[in-house]
DOKOLKE-841469 format. One record per residue: residue in one letter; x, y, z of N, C-alpha, C in turn. Coordinates in Angstrom, 1 decimal. Layout:
N
NODE code    n.X    n.Y    n.Z   ca.X   ca.Y   ca.Z    c.X    c.Y    c.Z
NODE    A      X      Y      Z      X      Y      Z      X      Y      Z
...
//
This chain:
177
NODE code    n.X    n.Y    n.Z   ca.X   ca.Y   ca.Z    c.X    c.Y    c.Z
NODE    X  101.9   64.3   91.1  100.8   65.2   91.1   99.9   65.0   89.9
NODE    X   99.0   65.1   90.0   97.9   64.6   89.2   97.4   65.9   88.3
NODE    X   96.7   65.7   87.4   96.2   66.5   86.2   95.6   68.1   86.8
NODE    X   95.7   68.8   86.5   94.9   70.1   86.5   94.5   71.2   85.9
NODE    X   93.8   71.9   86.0   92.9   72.6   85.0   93.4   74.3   85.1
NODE    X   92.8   75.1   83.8   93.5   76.3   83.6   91.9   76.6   83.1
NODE    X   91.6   78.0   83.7   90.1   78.7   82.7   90.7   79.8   82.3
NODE    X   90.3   79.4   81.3   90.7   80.8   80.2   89.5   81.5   79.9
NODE    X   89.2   82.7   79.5   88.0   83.8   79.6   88.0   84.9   78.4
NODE    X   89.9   85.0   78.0   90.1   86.2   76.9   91.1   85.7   75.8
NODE    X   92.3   85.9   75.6   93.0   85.5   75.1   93.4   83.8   75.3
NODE    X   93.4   83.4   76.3   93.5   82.2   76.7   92.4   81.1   75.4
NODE    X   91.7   82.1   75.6   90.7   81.2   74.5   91.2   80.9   73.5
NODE    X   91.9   81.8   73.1   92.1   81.6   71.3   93.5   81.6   71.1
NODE    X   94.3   81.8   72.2   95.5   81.4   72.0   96.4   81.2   73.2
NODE    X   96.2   79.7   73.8   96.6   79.3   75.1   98.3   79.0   75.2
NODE    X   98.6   78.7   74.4  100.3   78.7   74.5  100.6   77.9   75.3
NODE    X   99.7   76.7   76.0  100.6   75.2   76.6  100.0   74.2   76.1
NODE    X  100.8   73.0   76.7  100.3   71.9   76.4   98.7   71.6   77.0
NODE    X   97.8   71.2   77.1   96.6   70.5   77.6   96.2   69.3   76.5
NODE    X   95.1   68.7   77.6   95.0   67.3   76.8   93.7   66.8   76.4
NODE    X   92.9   68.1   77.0   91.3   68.4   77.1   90.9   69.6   77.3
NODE    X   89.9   70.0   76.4   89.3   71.7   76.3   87.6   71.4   76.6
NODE    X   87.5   72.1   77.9   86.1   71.7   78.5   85.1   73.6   78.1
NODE    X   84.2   74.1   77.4   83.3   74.8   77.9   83.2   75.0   80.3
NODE    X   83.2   75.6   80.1   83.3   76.0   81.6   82.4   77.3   82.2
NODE    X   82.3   77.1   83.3   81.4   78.5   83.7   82.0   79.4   85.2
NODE    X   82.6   80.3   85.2   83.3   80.6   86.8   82.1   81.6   86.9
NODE    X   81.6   81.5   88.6   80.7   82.0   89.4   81.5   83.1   90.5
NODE    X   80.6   84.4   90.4   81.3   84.9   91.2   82.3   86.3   90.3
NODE    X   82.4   85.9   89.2   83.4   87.1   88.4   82.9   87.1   87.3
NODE    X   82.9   87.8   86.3   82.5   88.4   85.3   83.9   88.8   84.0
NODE    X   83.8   88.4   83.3   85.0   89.2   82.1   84.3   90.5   82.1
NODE    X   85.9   91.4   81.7   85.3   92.5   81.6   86.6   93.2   81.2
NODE    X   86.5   94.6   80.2   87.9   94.9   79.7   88.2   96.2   80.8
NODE    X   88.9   95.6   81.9   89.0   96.8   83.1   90.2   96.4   83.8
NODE    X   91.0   96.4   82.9   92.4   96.3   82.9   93.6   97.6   82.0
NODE    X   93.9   98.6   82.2   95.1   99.6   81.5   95.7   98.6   81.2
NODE    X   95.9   98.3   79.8   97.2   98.0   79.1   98.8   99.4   78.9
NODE    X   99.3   98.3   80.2  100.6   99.5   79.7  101.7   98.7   78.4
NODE    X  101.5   97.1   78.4  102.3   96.0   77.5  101.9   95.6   76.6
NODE    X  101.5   95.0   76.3  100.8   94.2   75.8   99.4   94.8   74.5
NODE    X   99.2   95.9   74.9   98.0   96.3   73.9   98.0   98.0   74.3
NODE    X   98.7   98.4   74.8   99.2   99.8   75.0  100.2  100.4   75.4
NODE    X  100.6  101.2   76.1  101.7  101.3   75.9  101.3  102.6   77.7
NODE    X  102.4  103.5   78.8  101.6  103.8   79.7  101.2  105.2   79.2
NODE    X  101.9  105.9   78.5  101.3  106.9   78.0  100.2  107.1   77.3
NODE    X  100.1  106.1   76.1   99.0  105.6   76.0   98.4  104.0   75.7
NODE    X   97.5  103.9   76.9   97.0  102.8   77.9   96.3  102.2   76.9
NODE    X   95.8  101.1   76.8   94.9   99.9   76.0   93.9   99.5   77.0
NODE    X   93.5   98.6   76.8   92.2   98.1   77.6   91.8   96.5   77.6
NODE    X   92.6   95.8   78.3   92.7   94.0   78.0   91.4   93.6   79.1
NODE    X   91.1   92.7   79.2   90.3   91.7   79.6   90.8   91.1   81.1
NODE    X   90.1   91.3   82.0   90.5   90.5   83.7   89.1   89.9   83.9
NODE    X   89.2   89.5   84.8   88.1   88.4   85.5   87.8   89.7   86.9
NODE    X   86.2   90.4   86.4   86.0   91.2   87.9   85.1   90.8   88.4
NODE    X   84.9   91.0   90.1   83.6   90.3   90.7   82.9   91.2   90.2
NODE    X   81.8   89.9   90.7   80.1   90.0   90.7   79.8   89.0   89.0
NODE    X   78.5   88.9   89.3   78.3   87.7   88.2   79.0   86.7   87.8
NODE    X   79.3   85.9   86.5   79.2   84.4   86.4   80.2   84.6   84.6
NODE    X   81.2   84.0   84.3   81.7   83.9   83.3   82.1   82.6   82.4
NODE    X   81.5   82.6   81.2   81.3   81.2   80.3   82.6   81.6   79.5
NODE    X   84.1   80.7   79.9   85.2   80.6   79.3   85.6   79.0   78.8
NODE    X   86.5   78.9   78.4   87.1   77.0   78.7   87.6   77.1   79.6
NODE    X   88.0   75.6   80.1   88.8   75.2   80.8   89.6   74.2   80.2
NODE    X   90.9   74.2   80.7   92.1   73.1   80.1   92.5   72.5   81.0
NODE    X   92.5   70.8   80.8   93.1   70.1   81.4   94.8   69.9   81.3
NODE    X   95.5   69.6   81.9   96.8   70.1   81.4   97.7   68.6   82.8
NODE    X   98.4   67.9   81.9   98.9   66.8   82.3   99.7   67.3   83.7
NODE    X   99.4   66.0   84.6  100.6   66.8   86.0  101.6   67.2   85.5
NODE    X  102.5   66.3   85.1  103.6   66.7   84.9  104.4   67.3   83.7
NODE    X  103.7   68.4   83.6  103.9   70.1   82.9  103.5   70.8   83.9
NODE    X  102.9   70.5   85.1  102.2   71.7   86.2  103.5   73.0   86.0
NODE    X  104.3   72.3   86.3  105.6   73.6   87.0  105.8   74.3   85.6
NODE    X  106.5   73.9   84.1  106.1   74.4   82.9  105.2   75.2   82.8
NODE    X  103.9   74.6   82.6  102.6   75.8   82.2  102.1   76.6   83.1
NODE    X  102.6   76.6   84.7  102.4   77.7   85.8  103.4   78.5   85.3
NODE    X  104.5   78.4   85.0  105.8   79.1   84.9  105.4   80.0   83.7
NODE    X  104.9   79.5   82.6  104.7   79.9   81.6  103.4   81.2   81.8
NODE    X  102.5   80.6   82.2  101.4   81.4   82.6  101.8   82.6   83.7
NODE    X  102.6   82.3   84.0  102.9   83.6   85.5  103.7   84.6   84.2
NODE    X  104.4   84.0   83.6  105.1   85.2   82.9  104.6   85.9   82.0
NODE    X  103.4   85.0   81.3  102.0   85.7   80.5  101.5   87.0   81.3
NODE    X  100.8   86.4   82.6  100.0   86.8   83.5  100.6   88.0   84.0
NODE    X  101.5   87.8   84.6  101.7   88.4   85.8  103.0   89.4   85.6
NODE    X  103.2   90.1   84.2  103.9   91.0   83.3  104.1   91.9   84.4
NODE    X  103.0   92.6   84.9  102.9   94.2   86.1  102.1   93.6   86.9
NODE    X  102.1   92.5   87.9  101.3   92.2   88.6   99.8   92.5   88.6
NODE    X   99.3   93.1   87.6   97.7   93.8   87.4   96.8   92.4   88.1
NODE    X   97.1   91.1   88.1   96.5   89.7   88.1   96.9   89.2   89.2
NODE    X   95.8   88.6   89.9   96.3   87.9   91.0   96.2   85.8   91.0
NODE    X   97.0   85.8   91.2   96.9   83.9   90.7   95.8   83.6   91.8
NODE    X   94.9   82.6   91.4   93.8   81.7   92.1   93.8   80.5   92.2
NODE    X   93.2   79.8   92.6   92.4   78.3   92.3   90.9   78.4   92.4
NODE    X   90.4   78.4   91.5   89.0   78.5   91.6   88.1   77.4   91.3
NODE    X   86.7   77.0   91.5   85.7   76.5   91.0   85.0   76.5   90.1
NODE    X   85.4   76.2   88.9   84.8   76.0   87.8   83.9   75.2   87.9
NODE    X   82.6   75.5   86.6   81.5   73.9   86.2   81.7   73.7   85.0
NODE    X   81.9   72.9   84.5   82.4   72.1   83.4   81.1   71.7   82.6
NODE    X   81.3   72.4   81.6   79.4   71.7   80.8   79.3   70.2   80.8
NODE    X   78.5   69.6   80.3   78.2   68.5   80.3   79.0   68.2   79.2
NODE    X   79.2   66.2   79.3   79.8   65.9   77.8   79.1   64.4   78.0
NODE    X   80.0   63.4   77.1   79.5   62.2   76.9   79.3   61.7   78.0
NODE    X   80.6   62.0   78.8   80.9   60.6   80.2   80.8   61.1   81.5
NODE    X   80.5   62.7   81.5   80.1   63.3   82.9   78.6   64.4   82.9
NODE    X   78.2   64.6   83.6   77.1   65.6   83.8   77.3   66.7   84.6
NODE    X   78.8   67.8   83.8   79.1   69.2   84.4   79.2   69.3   85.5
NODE    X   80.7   68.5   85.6   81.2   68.3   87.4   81.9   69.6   87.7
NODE    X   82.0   69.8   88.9   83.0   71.0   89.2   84.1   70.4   89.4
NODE    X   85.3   71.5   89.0   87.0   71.4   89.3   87.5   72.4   90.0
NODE    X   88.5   72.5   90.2   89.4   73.4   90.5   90.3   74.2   89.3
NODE    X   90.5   75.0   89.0   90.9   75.4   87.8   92.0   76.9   88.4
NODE    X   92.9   76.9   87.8   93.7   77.9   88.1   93.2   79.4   87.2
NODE    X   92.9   80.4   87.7   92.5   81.9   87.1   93.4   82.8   87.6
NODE    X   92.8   83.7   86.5   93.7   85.0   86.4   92.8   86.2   87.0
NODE    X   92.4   86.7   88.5   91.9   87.7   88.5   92.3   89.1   88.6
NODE    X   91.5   90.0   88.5   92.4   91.7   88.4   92.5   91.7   90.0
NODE    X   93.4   92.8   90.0   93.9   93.2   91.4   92.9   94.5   91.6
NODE    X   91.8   94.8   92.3   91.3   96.5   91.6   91.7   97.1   92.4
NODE    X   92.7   96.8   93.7   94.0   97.9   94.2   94.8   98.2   93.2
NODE    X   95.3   97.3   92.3   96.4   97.7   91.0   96.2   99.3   90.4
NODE    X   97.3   99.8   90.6   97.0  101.1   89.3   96.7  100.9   87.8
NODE    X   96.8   99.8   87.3   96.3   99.3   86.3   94.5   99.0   86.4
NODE    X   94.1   99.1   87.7   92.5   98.8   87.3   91.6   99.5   86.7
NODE    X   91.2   99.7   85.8   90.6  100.4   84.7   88.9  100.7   85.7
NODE    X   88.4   99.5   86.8   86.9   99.8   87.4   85.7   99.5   85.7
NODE    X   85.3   99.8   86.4   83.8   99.4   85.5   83.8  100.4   84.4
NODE    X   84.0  100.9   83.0   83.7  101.6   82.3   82.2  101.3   81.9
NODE    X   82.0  102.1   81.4   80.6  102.1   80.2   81.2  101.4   78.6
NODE    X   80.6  101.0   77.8   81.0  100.7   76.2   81.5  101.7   75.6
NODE    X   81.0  102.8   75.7   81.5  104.3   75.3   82.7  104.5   75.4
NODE    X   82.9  104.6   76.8   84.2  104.8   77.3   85.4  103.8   77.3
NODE    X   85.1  102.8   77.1   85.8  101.0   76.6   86.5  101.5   75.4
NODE    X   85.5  101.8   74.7   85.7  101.3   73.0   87.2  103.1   72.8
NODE    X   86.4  104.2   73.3   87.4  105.0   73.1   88.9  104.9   73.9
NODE    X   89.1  104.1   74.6   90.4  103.2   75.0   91.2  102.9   74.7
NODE    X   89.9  101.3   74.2   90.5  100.5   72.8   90.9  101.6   71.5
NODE    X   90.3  102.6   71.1   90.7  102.5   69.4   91.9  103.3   69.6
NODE    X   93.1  103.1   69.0   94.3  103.7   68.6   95.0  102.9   69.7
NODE    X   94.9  102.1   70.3   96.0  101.9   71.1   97.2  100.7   70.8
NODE    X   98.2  100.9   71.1   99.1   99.5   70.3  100.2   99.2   71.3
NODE    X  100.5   98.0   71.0  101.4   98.0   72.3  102.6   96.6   71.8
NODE    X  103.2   95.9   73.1  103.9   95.0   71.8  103.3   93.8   71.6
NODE    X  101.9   93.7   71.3  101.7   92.3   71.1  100.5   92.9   70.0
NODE    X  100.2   94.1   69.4   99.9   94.8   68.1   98.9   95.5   68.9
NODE    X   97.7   95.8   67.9   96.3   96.8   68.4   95.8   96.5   69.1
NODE    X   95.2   97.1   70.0   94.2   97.0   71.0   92.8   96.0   70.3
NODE    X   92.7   96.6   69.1   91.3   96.8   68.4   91.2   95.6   68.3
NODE    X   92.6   95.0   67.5   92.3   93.6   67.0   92.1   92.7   68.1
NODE    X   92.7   92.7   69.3   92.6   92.2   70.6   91.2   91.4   71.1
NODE    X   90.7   92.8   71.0   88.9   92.7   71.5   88.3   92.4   70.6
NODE    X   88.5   92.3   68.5   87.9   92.0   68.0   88.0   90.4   68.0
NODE    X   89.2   90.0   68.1   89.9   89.0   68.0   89.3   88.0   69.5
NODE    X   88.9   88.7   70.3   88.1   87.5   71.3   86.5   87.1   71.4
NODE    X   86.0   88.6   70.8   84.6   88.6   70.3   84.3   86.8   69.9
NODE    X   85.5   87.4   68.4   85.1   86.1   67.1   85.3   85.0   67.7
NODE    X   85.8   84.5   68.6   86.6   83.4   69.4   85.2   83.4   70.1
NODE    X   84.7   84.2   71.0   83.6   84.3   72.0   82.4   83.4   71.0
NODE    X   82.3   83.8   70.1   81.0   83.8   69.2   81.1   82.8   68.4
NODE    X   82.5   81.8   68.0   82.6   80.8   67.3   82.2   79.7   68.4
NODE    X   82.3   79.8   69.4   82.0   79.1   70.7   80.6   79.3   70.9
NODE    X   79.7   80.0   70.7   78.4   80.2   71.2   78.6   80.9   72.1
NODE    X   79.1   81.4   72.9   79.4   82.4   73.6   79.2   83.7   73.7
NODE    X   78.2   84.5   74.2   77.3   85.9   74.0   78.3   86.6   75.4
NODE    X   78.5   87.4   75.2   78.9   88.8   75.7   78.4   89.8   75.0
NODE    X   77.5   90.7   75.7   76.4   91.4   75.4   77.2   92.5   75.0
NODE    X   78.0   93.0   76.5   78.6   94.2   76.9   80.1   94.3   75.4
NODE    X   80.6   93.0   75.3   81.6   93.1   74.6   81.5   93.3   73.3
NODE    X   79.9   92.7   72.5   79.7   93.2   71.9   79.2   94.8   71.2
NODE    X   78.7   94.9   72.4   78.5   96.5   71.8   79.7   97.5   72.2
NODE    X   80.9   97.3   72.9   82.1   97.7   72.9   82.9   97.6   71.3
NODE    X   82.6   96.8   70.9   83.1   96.3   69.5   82.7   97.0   68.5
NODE    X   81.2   97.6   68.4   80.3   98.0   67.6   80.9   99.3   67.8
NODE    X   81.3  100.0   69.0   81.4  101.4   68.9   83.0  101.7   68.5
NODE    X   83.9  100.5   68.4   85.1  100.7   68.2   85.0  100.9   66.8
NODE    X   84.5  100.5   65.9   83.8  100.2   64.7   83.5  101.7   63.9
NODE    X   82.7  101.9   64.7   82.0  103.7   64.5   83.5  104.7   64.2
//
């Protein structure tokens, strides 16, 4: 089996946890990042819920993509479902990514494996406002530490990349306040 690809959008970005052999800028059409996920693990707890990052329709999302050698496929699926798919909140995909341009290609599309939200899940958080995001996010902790730092922590990652999220920034700004 031959090489295949992983888009990452949140955490993935800044801390992918497999092997890959190539990190492409990428663009998925069709979904949008968005923090409209209840954290009951991971960045809250169910009592009190956190607010992590899913891939929701509508619009277009500028994440990486990783190329990841065939033969790790079963490793870094394995790996990634147990990331991912903690409370099934995520549904596994194969999607169509576009790959920015580089030296030796001009922004081909792939197939890339995603994480999208389930918005049947009782975990779907739906569309909040920044307002209501950021008051989510602040105080929440869970076992992989604060909420806060989470979302601050993919901002900086967003924005060391060139990467503008309008919405996530001013979610940030009000966690801040």
């Amino acid at each position: 089996m031959g090489d295949f690809w992983v888009f990452g959008y949140g955490s993935l970005i800044w801390r992918p946890g497999f092997a890959h052999v190539e990190t492409r800028r990428a663009r998925l059409h069709g979904y949008r990042r968005s923090l409209c996920v209840y954290s009951f693990v991971h960045r809250g707890t169910r009592e009190r819920p956190g607010l992590v990052l899913g891939l929701d329709r509508g619009g277009s999302c500028i994440g990486l993509a990783f190329r990841v050698p065939g033969e790790l496929r079963n490793e870094v699926i394995t790996y990634l479902r147990e990331r991912e798919l903690v409370t099934d909140v995520y549904l596994e995909r194969v999607l169509s990514v576009r790959l920015d341009k580089s030296e030796t290609d001009g922004g081909e599309m792939v197939e890339a494996v995603a994480y999208v939200v389930d918005r049947s899940h009782e975990q779907y958080a739906g569309a909040l406002d920044p307002a209501e995001a950021a008051t989510v996010v602040r105080g929440a902790v869970g076992l992989s530490g604060r909420n806060e730092d989470y979302v601050l922590s993919t901002l900086e990652h967003l924005e060391a990349l060139g990467i503008s999220d309008h919405w996530l920034e001013d979610v940030t700004r009000r966690i801040a306040t």
